[in-house]
PyMOL CGO cylinders between C-alpha atoms (Angstrom):
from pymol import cmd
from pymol.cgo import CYLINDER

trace = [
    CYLINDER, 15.64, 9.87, -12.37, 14.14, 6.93, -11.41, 0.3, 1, 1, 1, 1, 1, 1,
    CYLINDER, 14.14, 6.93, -11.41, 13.54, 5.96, -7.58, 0.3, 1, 1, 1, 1, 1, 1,
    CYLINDER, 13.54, 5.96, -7.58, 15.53, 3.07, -5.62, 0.3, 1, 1, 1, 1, 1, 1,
    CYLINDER, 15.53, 3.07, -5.62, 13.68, 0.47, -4.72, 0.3, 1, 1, 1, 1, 1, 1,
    CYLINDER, 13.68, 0.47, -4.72, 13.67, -0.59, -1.00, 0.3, 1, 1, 1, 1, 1, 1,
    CYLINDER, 13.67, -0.59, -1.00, 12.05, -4.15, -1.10, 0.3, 1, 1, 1, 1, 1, 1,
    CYLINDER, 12.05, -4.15, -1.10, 12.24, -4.15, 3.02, 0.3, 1, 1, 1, 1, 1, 1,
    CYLINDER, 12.24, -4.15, 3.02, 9.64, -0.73, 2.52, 0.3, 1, 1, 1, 1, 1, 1,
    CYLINDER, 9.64, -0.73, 2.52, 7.50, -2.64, -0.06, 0.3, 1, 1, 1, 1, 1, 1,
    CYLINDER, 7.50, -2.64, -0.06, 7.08, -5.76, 1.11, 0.3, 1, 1, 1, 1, 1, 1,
    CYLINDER, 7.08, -5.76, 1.11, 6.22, -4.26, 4.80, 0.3, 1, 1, 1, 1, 1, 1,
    CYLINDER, 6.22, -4.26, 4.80, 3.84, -2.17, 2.74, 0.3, 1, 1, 1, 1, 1, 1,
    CYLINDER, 3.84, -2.17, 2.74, 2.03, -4.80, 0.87, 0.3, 1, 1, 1, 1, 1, 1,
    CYLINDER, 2.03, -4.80, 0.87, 1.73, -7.17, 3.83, 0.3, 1, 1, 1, 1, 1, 1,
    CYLINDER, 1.73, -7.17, 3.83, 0.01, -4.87, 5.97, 0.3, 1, 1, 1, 1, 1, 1,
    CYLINDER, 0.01, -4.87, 5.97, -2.48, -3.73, 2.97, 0.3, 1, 1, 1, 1, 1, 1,
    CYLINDER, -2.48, -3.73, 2.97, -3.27, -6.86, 2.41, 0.3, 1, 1, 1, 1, 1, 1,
    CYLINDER, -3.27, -6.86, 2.41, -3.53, -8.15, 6.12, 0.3, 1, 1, 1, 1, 1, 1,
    CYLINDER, -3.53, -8.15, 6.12, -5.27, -5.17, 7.48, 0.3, 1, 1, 1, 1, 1, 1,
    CYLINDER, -5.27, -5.17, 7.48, -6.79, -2.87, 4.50, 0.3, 1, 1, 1, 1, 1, 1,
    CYLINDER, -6.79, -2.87, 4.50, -8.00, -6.45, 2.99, 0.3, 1, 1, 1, 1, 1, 1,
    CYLINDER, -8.00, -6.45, 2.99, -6.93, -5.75, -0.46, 0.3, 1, 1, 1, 1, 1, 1,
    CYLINDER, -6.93, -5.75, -0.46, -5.53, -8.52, -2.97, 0.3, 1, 1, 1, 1, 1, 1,
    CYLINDER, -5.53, -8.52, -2.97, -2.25, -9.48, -2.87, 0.3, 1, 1, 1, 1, 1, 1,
    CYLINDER, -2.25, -9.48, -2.87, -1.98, -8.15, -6.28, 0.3, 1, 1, 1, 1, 1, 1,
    CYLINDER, -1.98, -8.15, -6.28, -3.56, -4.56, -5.24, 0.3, 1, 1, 1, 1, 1, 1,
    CYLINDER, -3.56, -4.56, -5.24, -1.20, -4.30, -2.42, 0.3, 1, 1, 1, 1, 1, 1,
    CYLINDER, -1.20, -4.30, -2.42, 1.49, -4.74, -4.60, 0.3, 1, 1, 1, 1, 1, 1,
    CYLINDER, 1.49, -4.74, -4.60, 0.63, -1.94, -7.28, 0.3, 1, 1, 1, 1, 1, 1,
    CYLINDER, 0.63, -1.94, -7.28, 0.22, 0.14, -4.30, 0.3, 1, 1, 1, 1, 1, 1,
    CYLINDER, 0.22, 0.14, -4.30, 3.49, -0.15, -1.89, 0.3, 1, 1, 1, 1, 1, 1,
    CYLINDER, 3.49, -0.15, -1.89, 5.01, 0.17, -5.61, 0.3, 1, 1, 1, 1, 1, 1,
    CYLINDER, 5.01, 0.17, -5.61, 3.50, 3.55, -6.22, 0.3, 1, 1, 1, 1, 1, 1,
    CYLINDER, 3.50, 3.55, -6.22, 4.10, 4.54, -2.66, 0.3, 1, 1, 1, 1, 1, 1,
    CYLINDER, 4.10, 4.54, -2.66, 8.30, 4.36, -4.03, 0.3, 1, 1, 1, 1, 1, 1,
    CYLINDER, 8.30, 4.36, -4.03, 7.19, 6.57, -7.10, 0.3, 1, 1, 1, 1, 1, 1,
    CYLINDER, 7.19, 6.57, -7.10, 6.62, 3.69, -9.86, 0.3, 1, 1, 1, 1, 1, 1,
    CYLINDER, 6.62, 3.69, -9.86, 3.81, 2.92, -11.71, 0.3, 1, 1, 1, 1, 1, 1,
    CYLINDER, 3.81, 2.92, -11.71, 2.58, -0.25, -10.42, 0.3, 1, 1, 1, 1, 1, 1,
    CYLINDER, 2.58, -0.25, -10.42, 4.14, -3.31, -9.11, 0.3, 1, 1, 1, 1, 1, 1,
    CYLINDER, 4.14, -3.31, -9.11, 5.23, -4.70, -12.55, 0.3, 1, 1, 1, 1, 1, 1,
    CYLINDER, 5.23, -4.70, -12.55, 7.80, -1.55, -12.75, 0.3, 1, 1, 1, 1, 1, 1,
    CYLINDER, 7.80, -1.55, -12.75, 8.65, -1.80, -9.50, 0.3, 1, 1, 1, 1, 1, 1,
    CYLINDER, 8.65, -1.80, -9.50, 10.00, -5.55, -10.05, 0.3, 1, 1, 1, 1, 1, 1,
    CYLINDER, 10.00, -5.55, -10.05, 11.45, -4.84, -13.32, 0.3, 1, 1, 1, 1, 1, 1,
    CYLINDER, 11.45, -4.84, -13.32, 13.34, -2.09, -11.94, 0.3, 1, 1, 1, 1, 1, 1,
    CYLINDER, 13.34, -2.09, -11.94, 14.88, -3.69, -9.10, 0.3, 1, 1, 1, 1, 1, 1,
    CYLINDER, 14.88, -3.69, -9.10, 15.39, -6.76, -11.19, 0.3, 1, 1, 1, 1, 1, 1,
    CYLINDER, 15.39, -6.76, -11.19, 17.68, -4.43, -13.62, 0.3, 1, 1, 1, 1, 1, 1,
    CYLINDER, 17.68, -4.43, -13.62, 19.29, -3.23, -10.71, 0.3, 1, 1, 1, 1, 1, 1,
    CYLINDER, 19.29, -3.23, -10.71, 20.35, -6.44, -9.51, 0.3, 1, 1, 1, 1, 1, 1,
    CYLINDER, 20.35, -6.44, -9.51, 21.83, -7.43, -12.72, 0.3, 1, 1, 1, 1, 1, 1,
    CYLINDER, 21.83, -7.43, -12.72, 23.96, -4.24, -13.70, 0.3, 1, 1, 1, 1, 1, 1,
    CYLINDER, 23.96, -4.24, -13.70, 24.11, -2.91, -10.33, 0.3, 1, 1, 1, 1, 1, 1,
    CYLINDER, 24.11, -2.91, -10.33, 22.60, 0.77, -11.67, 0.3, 1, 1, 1, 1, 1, 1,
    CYLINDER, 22.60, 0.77, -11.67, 19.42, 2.07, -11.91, 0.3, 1, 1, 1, 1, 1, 1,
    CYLINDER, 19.42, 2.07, -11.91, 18.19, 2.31, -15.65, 0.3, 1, 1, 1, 1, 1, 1,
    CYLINDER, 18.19, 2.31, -15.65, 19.51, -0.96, -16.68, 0.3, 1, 1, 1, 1, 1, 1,
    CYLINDER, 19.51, -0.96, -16.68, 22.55, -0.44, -18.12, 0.3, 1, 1, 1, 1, 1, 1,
    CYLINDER, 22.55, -0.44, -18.12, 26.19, -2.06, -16.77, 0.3, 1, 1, 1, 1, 1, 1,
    CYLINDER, 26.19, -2.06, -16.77, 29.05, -0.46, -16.48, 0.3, 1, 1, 1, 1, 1, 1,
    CYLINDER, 29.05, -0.46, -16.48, 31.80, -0.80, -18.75, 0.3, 1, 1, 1, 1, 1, 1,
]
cmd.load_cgo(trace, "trace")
């Protein structure tokens, strides 16, 4: 089962690994994305875009 993604969580993440651990923007990403359980941040967006769109996780709508 995939994990939810909680953008609040990830963005809060990234900012402060980028701010304070002085990583790229990029970096910080891949890692508040693997902090959720996903791969990098390139899953985590395509996930939560998916969710958006059909409203359940693995990209699929209802009906």
């Amino acid at each position: 089962m995939r994990p939810i993604p909680d953008i609040e969580a990830f963005e809060e993440r990234a900012a402060v690994m980028e701010h304070d651990g002085g990583l790229s923007r990029s970096r910080a990403e891949d890692r508040a994305a693997q902090a959720q359980g996903f791969r990098d941040a390139a899953e985590y967006w395509q996930v939560l875009a998916d969710y958006v769109v059909t409203k359940r996780l693995g990209g699929q709508a209802d009906g």
